[in-house]
C-alpha positions in Angstrom: 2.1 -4.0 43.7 1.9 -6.4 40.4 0.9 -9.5 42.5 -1.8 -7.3 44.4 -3.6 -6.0 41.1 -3.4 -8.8 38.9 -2.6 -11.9 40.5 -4.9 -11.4 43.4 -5.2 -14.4 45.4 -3.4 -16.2 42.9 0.1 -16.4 45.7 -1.8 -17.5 48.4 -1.5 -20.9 50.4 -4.6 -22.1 48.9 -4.5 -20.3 45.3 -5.8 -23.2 43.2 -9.1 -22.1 43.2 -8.2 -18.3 41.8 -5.4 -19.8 39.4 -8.7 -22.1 37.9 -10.9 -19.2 38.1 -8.7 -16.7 36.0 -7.6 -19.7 33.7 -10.9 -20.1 33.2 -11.6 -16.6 32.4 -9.4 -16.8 29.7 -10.3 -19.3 28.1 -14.4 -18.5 28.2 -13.0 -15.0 26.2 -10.5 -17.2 23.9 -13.8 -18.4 23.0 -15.7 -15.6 22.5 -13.3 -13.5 20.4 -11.4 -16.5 18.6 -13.8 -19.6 18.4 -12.1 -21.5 15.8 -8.5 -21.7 17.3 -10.2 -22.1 20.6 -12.3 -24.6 19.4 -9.0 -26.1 17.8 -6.9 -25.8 21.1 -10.2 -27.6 22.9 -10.4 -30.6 20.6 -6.9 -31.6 21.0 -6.8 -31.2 24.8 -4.2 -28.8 24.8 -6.0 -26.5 28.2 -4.8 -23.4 29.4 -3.5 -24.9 32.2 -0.6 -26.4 29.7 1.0 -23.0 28.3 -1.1 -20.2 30.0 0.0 -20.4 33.9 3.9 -19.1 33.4 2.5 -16.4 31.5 0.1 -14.9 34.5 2.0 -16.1 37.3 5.4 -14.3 36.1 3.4 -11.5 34.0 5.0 -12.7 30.4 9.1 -12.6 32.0 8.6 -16.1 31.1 8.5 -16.1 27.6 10.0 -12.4 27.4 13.4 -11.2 27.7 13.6 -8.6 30.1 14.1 -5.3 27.5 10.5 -6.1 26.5 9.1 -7.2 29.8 9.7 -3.6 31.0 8.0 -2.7 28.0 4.7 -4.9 28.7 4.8 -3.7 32.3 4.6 -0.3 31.3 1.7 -1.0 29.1 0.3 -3.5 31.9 0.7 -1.0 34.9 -2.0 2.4 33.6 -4.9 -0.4 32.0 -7.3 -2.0 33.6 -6.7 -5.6 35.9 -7.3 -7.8 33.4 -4.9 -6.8 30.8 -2.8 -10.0 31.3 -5.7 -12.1 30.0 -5.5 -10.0 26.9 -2.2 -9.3 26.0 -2.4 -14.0 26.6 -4.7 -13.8 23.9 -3.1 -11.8 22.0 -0.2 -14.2 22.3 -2.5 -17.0 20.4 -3.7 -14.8 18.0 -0.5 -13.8 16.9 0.7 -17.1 16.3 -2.8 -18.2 15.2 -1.3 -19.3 11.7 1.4 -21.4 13.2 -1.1 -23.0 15.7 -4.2 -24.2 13.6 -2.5 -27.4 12.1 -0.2 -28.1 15.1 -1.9 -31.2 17.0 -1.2 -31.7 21.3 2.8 -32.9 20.8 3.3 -30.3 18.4 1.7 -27.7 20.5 3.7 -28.6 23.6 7.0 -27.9 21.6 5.6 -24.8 19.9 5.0 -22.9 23.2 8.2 -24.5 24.6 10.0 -22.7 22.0 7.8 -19.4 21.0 9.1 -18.2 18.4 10.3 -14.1 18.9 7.3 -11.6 19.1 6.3 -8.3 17.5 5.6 -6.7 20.6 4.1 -3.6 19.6 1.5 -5.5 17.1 1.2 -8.2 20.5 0.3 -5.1 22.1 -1.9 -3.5 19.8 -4.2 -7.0 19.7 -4.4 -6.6 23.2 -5.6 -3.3 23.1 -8.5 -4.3 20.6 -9.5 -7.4 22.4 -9.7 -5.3 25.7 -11.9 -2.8 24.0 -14.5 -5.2 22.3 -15.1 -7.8 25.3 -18.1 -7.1 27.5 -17.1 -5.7 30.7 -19.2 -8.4 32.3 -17.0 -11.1 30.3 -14.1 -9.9 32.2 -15.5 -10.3 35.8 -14.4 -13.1 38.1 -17.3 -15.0 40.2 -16.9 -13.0 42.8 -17.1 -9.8 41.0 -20.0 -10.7 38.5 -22.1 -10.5 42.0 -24.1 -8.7 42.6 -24.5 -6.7 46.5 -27.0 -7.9 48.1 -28.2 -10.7 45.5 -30.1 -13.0 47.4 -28.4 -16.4 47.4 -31.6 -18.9 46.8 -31.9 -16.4 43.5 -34.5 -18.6 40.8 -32.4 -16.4 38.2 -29.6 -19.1 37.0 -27.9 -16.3 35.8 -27.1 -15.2 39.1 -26.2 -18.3 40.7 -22.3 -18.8 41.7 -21.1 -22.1 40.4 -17.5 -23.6 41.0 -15.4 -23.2 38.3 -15.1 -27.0 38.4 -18.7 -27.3 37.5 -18.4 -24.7 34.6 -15.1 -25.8 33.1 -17.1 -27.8 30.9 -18.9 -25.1 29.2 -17.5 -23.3 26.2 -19.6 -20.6 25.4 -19.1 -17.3 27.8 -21.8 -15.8 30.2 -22.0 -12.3 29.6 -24.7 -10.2 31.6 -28.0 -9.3 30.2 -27.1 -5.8 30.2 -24.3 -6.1 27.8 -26.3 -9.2 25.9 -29.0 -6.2 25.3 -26.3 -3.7 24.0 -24.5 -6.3 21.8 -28.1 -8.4 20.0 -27.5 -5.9 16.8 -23.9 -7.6 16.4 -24.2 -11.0 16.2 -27.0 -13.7 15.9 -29.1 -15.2 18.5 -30.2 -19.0 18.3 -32.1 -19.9 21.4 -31.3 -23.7 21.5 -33.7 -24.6 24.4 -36.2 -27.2 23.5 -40.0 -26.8 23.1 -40.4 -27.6 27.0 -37.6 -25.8 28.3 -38.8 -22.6 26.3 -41.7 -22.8 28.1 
């Protein structure tokens, strides 16, 4: 039942392309509630892909003895699907301190050896970064679709791309919808040039 709601796809034959895709996820919302230690994490190469896939793939047993896995489950099993990708974040942001001045060989040993975790305060960042992300941050491709979208769409917004052609990009889509409902919280710099605006 844990493999079925959060790791969907992620066991099968050919999983590479969900693992990227929820990787992916993850990091896009790194970057939107963290920029700076994402930012960090970016310039010294050290990916997801480097610490992030025991986590999701053994639901935090990896770095978790098992008293507190049962814990995390418990916490996992009533929330939504994507949990995981907070209570990952929530992992970085608790050791944000510790992580800013590490550089990529430095990293590798850190998350090699993670040092022991408040879990209820892990758990509690979770919580807050579930509750302030966009809903439409948290989709996967496949979800962020809409039914019967057309697929020539002119909208570029509602174009599927592969992950590998978005891996690239830092900065997280988020639907118009929720861009409408958040423009009072933030600042908005439209970066397009004179032609493109047009």
């Amino acid at each position: 039942a844990l493999i079925a709601r959060f790791l969907p796809q992620v066991f099968l034959q050919r999983n590479s392309v969900a693992l990227k895709e929820l990787l992916h996820l993850f990091h896009q919302i790194h970057f939107y509630h963290d920029p700076e230690l994402a930012l960090h994490l970016h310039e010294i190469d050290f990916t997801p892909e480097l610490y992030a896939i025991p986590w999701f793939l053994t639901l935090f047993s990896y770095v978790l003895p098992l008293d507190k896995v049962v814990y995390l489950w418990d916490y996992l099993l009533p929330g939504p699907d994507t949990l995981p990708i907070f209570v990952a974040l929530a992992i970085l942001q608790y050791f944000k301190p510790l992580l800013m001045p590490l550089d990529f060989n430095a990293s590798i040993f850190f998350f090699t050896n993670l040092p022991p975790l408040d879990l209820n305060q892990w758990v509690m960042i979770a919580q807050d970064f579930w509750r302030n992300t966009p809903e439409s941050l948290t989709m996967l491709p496949t979800e962020a679709q809409s039914p019967g979208m057309p697929v020539n769409s002119a909208k570029w917004w509602e174009q599927h791309r592969p992950v590998d052609d978005r891996r690239s990009e830092l900065s997280p889509e988020i639907s118009l919808g929720n861009f409408l409902a958040l423009r009072d919280t933030f600042v908005i710099l439209d970066a397009r040039s004179p032609k493109e605006y047009r």
